[in-house]
Every structure is written in structure tokens, then in C-alpha cells.
C-alpha positions in Angstrom: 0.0 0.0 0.0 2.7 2.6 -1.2 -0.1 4.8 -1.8 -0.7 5.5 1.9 2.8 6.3 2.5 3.0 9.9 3.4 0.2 12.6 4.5 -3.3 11.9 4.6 -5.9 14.6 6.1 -8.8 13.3 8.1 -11.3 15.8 5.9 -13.8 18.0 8.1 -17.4 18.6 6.6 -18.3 21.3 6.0 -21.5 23.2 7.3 -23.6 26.1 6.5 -24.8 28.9 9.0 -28.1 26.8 9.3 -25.9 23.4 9.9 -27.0 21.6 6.3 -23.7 20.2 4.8 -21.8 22.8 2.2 -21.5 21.0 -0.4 -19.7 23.8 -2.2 -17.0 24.7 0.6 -16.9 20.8 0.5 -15.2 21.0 -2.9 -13.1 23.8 -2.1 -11.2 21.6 0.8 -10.7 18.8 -1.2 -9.4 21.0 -4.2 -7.0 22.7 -1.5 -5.5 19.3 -0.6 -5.0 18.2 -4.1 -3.5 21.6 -5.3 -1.1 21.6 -2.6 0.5 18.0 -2.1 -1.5 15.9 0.3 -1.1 12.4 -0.5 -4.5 10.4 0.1 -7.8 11.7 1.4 -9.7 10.3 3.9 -13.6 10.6 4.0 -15.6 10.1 7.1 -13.6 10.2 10.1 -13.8 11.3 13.6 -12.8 14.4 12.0 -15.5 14.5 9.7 -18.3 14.7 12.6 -19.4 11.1 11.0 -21.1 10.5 14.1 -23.6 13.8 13.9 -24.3 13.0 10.0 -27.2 11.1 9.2 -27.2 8.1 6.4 -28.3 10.3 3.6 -25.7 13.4 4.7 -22.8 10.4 4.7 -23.5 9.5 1.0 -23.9 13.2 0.1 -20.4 13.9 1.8 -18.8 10.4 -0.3 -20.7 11.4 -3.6 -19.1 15.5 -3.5 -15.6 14.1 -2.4 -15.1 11.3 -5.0 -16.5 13.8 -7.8 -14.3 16.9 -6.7 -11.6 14.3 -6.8 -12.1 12.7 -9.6 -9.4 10.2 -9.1 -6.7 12.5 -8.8 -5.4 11.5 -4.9 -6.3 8.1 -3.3 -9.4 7.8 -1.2 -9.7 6.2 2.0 -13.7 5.8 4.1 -13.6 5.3 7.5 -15.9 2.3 8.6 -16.3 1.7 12.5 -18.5 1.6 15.1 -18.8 -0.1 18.5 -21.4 -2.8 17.2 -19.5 -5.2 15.3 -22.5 -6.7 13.5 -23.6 -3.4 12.1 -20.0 -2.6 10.8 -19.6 -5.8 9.2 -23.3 -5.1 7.2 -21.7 -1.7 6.5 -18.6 -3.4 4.9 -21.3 -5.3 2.6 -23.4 -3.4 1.4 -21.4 0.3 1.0 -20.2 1.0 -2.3 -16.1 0.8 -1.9 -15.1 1.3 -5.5 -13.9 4.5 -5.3 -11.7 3.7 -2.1 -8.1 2.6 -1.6 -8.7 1.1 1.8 -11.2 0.8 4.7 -10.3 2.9 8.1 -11.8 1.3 10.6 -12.0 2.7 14.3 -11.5 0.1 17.2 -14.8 -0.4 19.2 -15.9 2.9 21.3 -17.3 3.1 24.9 -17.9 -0.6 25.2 -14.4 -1.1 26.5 -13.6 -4.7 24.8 -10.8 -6.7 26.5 -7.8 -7.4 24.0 -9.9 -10.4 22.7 -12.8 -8.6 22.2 -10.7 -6.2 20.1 -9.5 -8.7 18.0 -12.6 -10.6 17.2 -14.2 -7.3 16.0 -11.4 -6.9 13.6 -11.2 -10.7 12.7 -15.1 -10.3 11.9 -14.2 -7.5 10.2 -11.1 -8.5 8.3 -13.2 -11.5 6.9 -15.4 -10.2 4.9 -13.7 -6.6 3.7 -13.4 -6.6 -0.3 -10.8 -4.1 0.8 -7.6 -3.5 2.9 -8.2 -1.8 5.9 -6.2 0.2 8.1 -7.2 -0.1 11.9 -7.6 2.9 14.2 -6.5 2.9 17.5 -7.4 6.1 19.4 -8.2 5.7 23.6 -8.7 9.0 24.1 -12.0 8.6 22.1 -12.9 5.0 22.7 -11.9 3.8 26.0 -9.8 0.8 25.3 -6.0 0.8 23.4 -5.0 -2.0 21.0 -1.6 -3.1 22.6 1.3 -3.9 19.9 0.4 -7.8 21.1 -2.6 -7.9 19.7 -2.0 -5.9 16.5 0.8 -8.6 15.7 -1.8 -11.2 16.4 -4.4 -9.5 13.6 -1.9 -8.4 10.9 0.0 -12.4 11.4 -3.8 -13.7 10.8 -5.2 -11.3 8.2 -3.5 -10.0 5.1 -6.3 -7.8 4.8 -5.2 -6.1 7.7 -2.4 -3.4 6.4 -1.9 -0.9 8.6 -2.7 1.1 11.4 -3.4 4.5 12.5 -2.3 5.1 16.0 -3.1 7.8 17.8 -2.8 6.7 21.5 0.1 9.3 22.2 2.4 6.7 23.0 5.9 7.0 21.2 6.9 3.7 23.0 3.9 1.7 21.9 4.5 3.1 18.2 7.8 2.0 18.5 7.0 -1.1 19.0 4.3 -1.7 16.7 6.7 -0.4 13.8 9.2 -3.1 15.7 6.3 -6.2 16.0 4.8 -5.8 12.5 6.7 -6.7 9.3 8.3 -4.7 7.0 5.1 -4.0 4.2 2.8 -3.2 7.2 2.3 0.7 8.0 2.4 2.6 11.1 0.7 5.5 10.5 0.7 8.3 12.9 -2.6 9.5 13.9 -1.5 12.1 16.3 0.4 15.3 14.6 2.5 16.1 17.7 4.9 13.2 17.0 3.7 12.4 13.4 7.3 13.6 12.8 9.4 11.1 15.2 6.9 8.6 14.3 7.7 8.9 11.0 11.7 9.1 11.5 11.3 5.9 13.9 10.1 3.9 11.0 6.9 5.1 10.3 4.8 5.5 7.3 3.8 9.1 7.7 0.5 10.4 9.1 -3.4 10.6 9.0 -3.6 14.5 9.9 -6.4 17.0 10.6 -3.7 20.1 11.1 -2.3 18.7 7.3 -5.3 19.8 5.4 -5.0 23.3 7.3 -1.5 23.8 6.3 -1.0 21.2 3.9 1.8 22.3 1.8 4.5 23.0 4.4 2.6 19.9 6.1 3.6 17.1 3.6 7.0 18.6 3.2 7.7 18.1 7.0 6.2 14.4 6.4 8.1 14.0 3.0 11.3 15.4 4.6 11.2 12.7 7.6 10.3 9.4 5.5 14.1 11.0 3.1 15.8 11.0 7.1 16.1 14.6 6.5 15.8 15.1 10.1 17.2 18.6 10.4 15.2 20.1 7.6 12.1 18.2 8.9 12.6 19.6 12.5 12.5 23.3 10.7 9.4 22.7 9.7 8.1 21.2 12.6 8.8 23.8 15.1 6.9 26.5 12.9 4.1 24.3 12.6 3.6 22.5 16.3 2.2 26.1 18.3 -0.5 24.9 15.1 -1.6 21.7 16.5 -1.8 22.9 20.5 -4.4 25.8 19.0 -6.2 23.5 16.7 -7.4 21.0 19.8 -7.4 23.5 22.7 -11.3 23.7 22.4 -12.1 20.0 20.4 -11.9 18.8 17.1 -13.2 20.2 14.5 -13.6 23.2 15.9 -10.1 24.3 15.6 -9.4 23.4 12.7 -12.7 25.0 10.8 -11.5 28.1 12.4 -8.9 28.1 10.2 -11.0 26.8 7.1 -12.8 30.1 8.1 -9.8 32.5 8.4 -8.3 30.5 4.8 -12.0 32.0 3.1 -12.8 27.9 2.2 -15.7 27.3 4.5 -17.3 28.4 7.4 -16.7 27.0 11.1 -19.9 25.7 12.4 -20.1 22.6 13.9 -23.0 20.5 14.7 -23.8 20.2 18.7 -22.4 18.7 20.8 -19.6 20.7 19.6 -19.6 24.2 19.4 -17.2 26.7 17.1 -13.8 28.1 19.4 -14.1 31.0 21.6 -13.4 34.9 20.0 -10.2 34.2 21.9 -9.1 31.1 20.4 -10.0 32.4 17.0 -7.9 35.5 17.5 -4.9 33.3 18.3 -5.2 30.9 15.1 -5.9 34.3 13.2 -2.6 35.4 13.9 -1.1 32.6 13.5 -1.9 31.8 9.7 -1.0 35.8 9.1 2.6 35.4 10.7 2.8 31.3 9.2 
């Protein structure tokens, strides 16, 4: 999966000031990514506020990015949920042509043991027409997927390619690049150590600050998978006060507030989330006027 080596942005959706999806700023994001060297898309994330999007607005959001795109970057849908049935029926009947590979969320709020974890993704893993990448993220769900039982799954499944982990853990990254063999990526899903990640044997990154400042992004990503490690670091520094801004008050928020202050789309957000406080917003202002 060469293809997923790199930077890929977790893509936000877009709303209007009355919350209906903007289909139009939609097109402007993924036309900013293309034109400005982001490697692979992916569609319906955490980032995407998938979980606030009703069946219809889902489709809407697939149909607009895999137009706009038109085949010009790779696409990858995220797939997950915490009822394993109902993911697998997703993984049936969804129309995956368009997409590279499946990213696929490790079970939220349930709390599955190890085992649990890896009979979801063996369920899962047997019946994907495609390769998926699994996503390991306790912070949102509850439960981590230790490096054990990631060797376990991608030993089993050759379905199983890679991973996006974003527990925060440089150590458990380490050894995940270190358990898994040589084809498998580990793909950093946090962008505070995307850049070791990636210089510790990584595969690059699944970013939400990337699609905000994707150009000097990718390079920083592009510059670490070459091991040009001081070069890389430049970047980084400039970029990292980025990251702390775009979480301070929850993702997407952050980040649409600097959609906003780019002129590509505006920064609602459906509730529970609300947009960043005027304060927030006036530090990520100055920010993209003295990037």
C-alpha cells in the first residue's frame, strides 16, 4: 500500500450557517488538498463529525468528495463503530469502488478486553473486499490495542495493512513499527509526534492540522520518510504552536476556524460541539498571518 505512505488529512465537513452540509465549501477543501500536495484523502472520520451525520448526509459527503476528486489522490472511508455486527453489514453493502482502503475505528465506549478487540477486527477482516487500516485512538474509545494484539491481527489477516495510532504513546508506536513486518504501516494518527513517528520507521501520518497547512505539512512528512531530520525539525517547530491551537477547544472546531480565516468554508459545527471561543479564533488568526 505505497499509496498510503506519506500525509493523509482526516477531511472535516463542512456546514452552512443553518448546519446543512456545504457542499460547495466541501469542494473547495478537497481542491485545497489536491493543489497543494496531500497524498491520500480520507472521507468520514472522527474528523468528519461522521457520528452527527445522518445516512443520507454520509452519502452526500462520499458522492461530492469522489467527484471533486475525480481520481486524482487516493481515497480512504472510515468504517467503525462499537457494534461489530452493524460494521460488518456496513462493509457489505457500501459501495467501496472508489476507495483505496477501509479505516476502521477500534470499538468505542464498550471497553472490549484485548480479545474482544481482536474478534471485531477478525469479523471485520473477513469479509472486507478491501484493505483496511485499523484505528486505535483511547482517548476517544476507551480501550488501546496493545502492539500484542496488533501482531496477532496483521499475522492472521493480510487484509489487515496498517494502522493508525493515535494513543500518544511514542513507545507503543515503536514497538508496533518493531512487532509488525516490514510492508505493514504505522501511520501516525497524532500530529505532535507524526514527525518522530515517521523518523522511527513510520509511514507518515493521517492529519487534521495537514489539510489546514497542507503544503508545508507534507513537506515536513516528505522530509522525515528521506531521514532529512534537520530540515524536517524546521518545519516542525513552525508548525507545532498549530496543532496545541487546533485542539485546545475540540476537534473540529479548531481546525474550521482556520477553514474560516483560509476564506474555504465556514466553522460551524453540529452540537455537541460548538465553534472556538473569539479568543481562540484570534490566536489561530494570527497565526496563519505570521505562518
Amino acid at each position: 500500500m505505497k499509496e498510503l505512505i506519506g500525509t493523509g488529512v482526516a477531511l472535516i465537513t463542512p456546514f452552512t450557517s443553518d448546519l446543512q452540509i456545504d457542499v460547495d465549501g466541501l469542494k473547495r477543501v478537497v481542491n485545497y488538498q489536491i493543489d497543494n500536495g496531500i497524498d491520500y484523502l480520507v472521507v468520514l472520520g472522527t474528523t468528519a463529525e461522521n457520528v452527527a451525520l445522518s445516512s443520507e448526509e454520509k452519502q452526500l459527503v462520499i458522492d461530492t468528495i469522489v467527484s471533486v476528486n475525480n481520481g486524482r489522490l487516493p481515497l480512504v472511508l472510515g468504517i467503525g463503530g462499537n457494534n461489530t455486527t452493524a460494521v460488518v453489514q456496513e462493509f457489505k453493502e457500501r459501495d467501496l469502488s472508489a476507495f483505496s482502503a477501509i479505516l476502521s475505528v477500534s470499538p468505542m465506549y464498550n471497553r472490549p478486553t484485548q480479545e474482544g478487540i481482536y474478534q471485531h477486527f477478525a469479523a471485520i477482516a473477513r469479509v472486507s473486499p478491501k484493505p483496511i487500516i485499523l484505528y486505535n485512538v483511547p482517548g476517544r474509545t476507551g480501550s488501546n490495542v496493545l502492539p500484542e494484539t496488533l501482531s496477532r491481527l496483521v499475522m492472521e489477516f493480510d487484509s489487515i495493512v496498517a494502522i493508525k495510532e493515535a494513543a500518544g504513546d511514542l513507545v507503543q508506536a515503536m514497538r508496533m513499527i518493531a512487532g509488525t513486518p516490514d510492508n505493514f504501516l504505522v501511520i501516525s494518527g497524532d500530529d505532535m509526534i507524526a514527525l518522530p513517528m515517521t523518523l522511527a520507521g513510520g509511514s507518515g501520518v493521517i492529519s487534521v492540522i495537514g489539510q489546514g497547512l497542507p503544503k508545508e505539512f507534507s513537506r515536513m512528512i516528505q522530509l522525515g520518510l528521506d531521514g532529512n531530520v534537520a530540515e524536517a525539525y524546521k518545519l516542525y517547530f513552525k508548525i507545532a504552536p498549530s496543532i496545541d491551537y487546533i485542539f485546545a477547544e475540540g476537534n473540529p472546531a479548531g481546525i474550521k476556524a482556520i477553514f474560516q480565516k483560509l476564506g474555504l468554508c465556514g466553522d460551524a459545527v453540529r452540537l455537541p460541539l460548538v465553534p472556538v471561543s473569539d479568543e481562540l479564533r484570534l490566536t489561530i488568526n494570527n497565526y496563519i498571518d505570521s505562518f
